[in-house]
Z-matrix of the N, CA and C atoms (Angstrom, degrees):
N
C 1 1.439
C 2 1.521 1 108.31
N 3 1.398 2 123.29 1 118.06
C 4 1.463 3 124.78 2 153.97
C 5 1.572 4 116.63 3 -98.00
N 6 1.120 5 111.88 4 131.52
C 7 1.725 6 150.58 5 -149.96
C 8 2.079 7 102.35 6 -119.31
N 9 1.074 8 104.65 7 78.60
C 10 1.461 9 99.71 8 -174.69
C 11 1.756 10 109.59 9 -93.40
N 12 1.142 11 131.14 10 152.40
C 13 1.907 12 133.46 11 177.70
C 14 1.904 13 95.10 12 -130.67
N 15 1.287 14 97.23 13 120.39
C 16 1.296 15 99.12 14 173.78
C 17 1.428 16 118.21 15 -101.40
N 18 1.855 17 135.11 16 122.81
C 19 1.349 18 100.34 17 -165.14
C 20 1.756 19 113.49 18 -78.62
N 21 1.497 20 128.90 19 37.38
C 22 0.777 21 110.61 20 176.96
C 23 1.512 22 104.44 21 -111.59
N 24 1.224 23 119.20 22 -10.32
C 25 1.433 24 118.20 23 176.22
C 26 1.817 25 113.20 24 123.50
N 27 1.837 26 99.18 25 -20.01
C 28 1.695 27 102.74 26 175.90
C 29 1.210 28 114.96 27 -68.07
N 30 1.513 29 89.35 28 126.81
C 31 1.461 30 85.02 29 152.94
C 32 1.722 31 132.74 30 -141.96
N 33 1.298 32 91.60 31 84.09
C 34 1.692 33 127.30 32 156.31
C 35 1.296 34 90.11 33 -78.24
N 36 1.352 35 89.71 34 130.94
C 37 2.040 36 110.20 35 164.22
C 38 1.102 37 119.11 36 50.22
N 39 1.520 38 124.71 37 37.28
C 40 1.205 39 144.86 38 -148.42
C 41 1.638 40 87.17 39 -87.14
N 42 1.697 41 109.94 40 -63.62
C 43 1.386 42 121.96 41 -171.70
C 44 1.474 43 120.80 42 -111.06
N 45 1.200 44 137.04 43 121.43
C 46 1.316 45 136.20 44 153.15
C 47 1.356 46 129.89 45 -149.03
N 48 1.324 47 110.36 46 -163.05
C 49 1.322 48 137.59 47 -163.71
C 50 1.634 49 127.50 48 -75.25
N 51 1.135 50 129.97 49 152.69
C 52 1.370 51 107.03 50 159.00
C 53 1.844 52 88.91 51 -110.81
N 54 1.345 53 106.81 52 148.99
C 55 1.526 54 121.20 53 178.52
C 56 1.552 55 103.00 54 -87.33
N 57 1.431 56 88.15 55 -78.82
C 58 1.588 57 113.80 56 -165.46
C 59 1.751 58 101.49 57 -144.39
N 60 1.082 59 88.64 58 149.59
C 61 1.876 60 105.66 59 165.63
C 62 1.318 61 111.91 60 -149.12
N 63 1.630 62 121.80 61 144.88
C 64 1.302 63 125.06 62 174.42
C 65 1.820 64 103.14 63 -140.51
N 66 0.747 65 116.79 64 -179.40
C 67 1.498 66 128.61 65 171.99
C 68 1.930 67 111.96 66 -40.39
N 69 1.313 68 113.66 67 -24.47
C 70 1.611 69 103.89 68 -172.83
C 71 1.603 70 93.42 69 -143.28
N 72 1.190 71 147.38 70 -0.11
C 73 1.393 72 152.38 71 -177.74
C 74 1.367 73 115.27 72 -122.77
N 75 1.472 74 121.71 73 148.17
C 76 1.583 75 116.54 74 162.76
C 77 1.678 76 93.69 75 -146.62
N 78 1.407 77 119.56 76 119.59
C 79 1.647 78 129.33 77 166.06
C 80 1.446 79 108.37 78 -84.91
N 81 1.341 80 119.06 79 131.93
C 82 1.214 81 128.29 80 149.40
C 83 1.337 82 131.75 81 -96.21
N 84 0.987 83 137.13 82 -170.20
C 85 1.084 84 137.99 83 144.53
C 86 1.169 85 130.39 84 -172.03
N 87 1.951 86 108.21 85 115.30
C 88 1.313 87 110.69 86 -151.71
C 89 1.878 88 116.10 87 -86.67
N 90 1.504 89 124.47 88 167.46
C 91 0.785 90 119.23 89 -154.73
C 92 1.633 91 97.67 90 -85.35
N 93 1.162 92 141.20 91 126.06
C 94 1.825 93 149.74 92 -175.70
C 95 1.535 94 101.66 93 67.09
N 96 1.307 95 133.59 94 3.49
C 97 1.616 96 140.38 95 171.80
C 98 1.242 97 128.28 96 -88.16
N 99 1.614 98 116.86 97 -19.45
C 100 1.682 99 118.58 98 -163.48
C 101 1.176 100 99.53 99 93.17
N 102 1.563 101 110.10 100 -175.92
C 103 1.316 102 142.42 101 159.06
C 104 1.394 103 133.61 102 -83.70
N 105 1.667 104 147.73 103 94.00
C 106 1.291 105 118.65 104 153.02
C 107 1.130 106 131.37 105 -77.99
N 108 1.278 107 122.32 106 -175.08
C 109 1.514 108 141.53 107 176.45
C 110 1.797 109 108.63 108 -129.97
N 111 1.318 110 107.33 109 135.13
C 112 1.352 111 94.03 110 -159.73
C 113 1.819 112 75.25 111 -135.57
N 114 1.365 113 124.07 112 132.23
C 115 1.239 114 145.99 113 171.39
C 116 1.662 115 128.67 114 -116.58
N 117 1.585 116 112.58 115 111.43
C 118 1.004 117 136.91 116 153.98
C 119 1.782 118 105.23 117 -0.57
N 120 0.973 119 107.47 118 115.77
C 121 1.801 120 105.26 119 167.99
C 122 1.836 121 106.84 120 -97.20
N 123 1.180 122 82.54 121 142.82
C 124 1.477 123 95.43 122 -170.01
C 125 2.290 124 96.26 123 -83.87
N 126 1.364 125 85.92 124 164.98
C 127 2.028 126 84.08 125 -169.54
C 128 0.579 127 123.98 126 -9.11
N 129 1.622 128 124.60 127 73.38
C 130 1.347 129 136.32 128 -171.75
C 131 1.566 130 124.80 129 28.90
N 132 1.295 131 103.48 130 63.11
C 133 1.705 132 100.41 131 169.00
C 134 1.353 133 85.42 132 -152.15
N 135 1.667 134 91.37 133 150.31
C 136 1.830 135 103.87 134 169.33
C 137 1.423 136 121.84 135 -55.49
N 138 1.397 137 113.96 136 155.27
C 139 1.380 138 116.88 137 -176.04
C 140 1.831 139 102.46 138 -57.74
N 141 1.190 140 124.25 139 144.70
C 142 1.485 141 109.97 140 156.63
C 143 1.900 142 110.90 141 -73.27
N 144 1.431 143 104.60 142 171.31
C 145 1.857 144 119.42 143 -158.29
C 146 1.665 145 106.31 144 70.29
N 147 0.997 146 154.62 145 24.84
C 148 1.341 147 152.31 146 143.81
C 149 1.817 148 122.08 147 -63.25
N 150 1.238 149 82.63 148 114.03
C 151 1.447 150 91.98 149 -177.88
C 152 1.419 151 120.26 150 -45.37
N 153 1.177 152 157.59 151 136.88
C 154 1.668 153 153.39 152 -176.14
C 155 1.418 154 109.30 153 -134.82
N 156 1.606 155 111.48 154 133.81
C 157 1.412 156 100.96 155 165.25
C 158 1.555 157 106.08 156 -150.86
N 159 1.277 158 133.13 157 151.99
C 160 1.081 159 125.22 158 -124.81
C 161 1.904 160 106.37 159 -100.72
N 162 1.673 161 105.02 160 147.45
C 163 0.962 162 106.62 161 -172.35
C 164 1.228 163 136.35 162 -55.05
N 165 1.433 164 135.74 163 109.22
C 166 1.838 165 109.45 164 -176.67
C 167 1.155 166 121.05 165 -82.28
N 168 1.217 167 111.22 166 129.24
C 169 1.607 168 147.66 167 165.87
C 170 1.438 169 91.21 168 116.03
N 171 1.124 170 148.08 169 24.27
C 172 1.310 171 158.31 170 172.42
C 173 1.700 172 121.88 171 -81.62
């Protein structure tokens, strides 16, 4: 079970699951949220295909 506290008061993805884990993946799946997949970054850099949008005050 993962148990998340947001300090803003949301709670999206507050609670879930572990699915599966292997060496470069971990699935969750949160409780009324779906499922993610959360992947291992290779030498420390983000996976490439990641969505970006730009920083404010940046």
């Amino acid at each position: 079970m993962i148990r998340l506290k947001c300090s803003d008061g949301s709670s999206d993805r507050a609670e879930g699951r572990v699915k599966s884990v292997t060496a470069t993946t971990l699935r969750v799946a949160w409780e009324g949220s779906g499922t993610d997949e959360f992947v291992k970054a290779k030498g420390g850099q983000l996976p490439e295909g990641l969505p970006t949008t730009q920083v404010p005050g940046a």
